[in-house]
N, C-alpha and C positions, 0 to 999 in steps of 0.2 A: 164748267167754264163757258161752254156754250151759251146755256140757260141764262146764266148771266147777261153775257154781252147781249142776246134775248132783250132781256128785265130792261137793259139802257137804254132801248130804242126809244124814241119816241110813240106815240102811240097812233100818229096816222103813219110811221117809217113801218110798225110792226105790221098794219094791218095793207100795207101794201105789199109788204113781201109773204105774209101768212096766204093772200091771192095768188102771189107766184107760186109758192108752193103747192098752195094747192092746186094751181093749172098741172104742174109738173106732175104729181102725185096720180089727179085722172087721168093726163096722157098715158101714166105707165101701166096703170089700169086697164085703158081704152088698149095700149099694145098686147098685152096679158092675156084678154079676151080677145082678136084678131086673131092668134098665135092660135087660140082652143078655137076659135071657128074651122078654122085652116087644119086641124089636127088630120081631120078623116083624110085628105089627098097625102100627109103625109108620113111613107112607108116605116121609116124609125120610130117618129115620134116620142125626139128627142126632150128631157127637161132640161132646164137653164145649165142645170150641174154639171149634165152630163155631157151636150155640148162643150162647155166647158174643160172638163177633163179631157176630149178627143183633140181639143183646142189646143192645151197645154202639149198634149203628146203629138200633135202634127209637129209642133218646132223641135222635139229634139227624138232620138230614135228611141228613148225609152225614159223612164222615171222610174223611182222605188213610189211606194204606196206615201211611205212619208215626204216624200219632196212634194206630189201631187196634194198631200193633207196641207201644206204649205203655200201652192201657188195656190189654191180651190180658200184657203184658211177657213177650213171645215171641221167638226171633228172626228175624231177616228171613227165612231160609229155611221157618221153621215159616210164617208169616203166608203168604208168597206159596203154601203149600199151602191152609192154609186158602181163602184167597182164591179158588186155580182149582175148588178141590170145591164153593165154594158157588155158583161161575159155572154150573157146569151138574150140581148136585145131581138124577143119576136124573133125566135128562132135562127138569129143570125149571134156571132161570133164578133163583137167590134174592136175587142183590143185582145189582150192575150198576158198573161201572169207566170211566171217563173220566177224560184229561187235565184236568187243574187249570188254569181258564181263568189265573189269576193267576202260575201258577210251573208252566211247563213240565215241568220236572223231577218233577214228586208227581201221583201218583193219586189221582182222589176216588172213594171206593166209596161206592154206597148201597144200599140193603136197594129189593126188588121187593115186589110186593103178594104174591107167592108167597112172598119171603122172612119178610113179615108173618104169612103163614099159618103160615108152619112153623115160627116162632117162640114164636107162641099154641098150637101145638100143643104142639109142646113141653113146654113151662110147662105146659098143661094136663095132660097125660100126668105130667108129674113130682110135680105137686101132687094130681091122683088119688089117685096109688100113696101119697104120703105122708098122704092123709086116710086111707084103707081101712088102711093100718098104725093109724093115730093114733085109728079108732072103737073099737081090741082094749082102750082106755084105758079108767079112768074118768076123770070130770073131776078128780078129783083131783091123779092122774097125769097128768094134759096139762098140768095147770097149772104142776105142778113143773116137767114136762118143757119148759115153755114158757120159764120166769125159768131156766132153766140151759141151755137154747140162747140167748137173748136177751145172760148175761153171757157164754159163751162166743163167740159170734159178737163182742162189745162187744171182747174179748181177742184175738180174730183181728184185728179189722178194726184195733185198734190197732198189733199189730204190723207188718200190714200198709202204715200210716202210717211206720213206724219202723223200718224193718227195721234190725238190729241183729248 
């Protein structure tokens, strides 16, 4: 479906957005590798997932393994990785797994106060890095930059609604 509406463009419409894309493509790139510079200061040294899962489990006090297979939409072999990395992340403890007293069959995982830690870290360490890019700005440019991450995120999170 995509591919198609693709095929209808015009041909300077496609090779102008095939540019956007590809600007977007080496920024996530350029962020990817900033992340693996930055690695040695930091003590977890978290991957995307895994933040992710301590993410998911900050907002409620616990999840079975399959609700987390559901918000991560990974699959169960991925999950059960994440899952033993962050059992004993570098010798720390970050969430914690127990039988589901109501249905034997499901695990409840929840986040540790280390897992709290290294969760806030995180986030802090990611939001640094994107303030200290973001002062190179004027306010001018933050603010553009601001309403065209705002509609494009609005544009993800919808497809993400709809996948299609």
């Amino acid at each position: 479906m995509v591919a198609n509406k693709i095929k209808n463009l015009s041909k300077d419409e496609r090779k102008r957005l095939e540019g956007i894309a590809e600007e977007i493509l080496q920024l996530q790139f350029m962020f990817w590798k900033m992340r693996h510079l930055n690695r040695i200061d930091d003590p977890y040294d978290l991957s995307e997932s895994e933040y992710a899962t301590l993410d998911a489990l900050s907002k409620s006090s616990h999840c079975t393994v399959g609700e987390l297979q559901k918000i991560l939409d990974v699959r169960p072999a991925q999950m059960s990785r994440i899952i033993r990395s962050l059992e004993n992340k570098g010798g720390t403890k970050l969430i914690e797994c127990s039988i589901n007293p109501e249905d034997k069959r499901k695990i409840d995982v929840s986040i540790t106060d280390a897992g709290k830690t290294a969760h806030d870290e995180y986030r802090r360490r990611r939001l640094y890095a994107n303030l200290e890019l973001l002062m190179r700005l004027d306010r001018s440019e933050q603010e553009n930059l601001k309403k065209l991450l705002e509609s494009y995120r609005k544009i993800i999170s919808e497809r993400l609604e709809n996948p299609a």
